[in-house]
N, C-alpha and C positions, 0 to 999 in steps of 0.2 A: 491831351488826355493820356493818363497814363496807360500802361497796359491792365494794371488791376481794375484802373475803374472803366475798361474797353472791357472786360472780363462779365465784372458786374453788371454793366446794361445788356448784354449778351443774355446773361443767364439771366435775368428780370424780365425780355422778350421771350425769350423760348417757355419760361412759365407762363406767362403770359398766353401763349399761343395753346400748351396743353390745355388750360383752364376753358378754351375756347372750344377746343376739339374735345375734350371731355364732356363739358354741357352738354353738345349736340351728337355725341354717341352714346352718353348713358343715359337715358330716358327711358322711366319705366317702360316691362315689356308687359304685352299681353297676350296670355296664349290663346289662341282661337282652332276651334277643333272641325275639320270638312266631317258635315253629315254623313254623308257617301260613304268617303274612304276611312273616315276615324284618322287621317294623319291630322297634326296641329303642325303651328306655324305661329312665332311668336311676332306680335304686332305693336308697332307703337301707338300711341294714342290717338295719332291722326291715320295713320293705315287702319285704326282699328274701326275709327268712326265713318272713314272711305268704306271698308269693308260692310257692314252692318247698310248703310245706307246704298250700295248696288243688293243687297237681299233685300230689303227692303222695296228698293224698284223692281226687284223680278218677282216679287207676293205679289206687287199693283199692276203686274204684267205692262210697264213702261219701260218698255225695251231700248227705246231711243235713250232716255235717260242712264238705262245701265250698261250699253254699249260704251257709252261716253267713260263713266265713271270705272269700267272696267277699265279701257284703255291708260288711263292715268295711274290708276291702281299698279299695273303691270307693268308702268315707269318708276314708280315708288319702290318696288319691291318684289323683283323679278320669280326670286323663292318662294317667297308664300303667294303668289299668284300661283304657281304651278301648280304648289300643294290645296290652296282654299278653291278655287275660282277655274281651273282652266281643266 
């Protein structure tokens, strides 16, 4: 294999790999704003729907269940846990 075409596969991988890391970092955001403090904290679609659903367990006062979902929550997304949640 030459080196042009060691060149080429090179750079066909490495697009490759941004086109991978790009999907999974730019996923729309959504802002969410703490009642409390008024700070936001932008969330993705699945933080956001984590998020709404521990409110949701603390309206039905199912604490067991938002213990839980908090705790995940707060692996998901250190920052907006601090700001939404904690």
């Amino acid at each position: 294999m030459s080196n042009m075409d060691k060149m080429k596969k090179m750079s066909e991988e490495i697009t490759k790999i941004f086109h991978e890391h790009h999907k999974k970092t730019m996923q729309p955001k959504i802002k969410v704003t703490n009642p409390y403090s008024g700070q936001s904290a932008m969330l993705t679609e699945e933080e956001n729907k984590l998020y709404l659903s521990i409110k949701l367990a603390e309206l039905e006062e199912r604490y067991d269940i938002m213990q839980k979902q908090l705790s995940k929550f707060s692996r998901m997304n250190v920052s907006a846990y601090m700001t939404l949640l904690d």
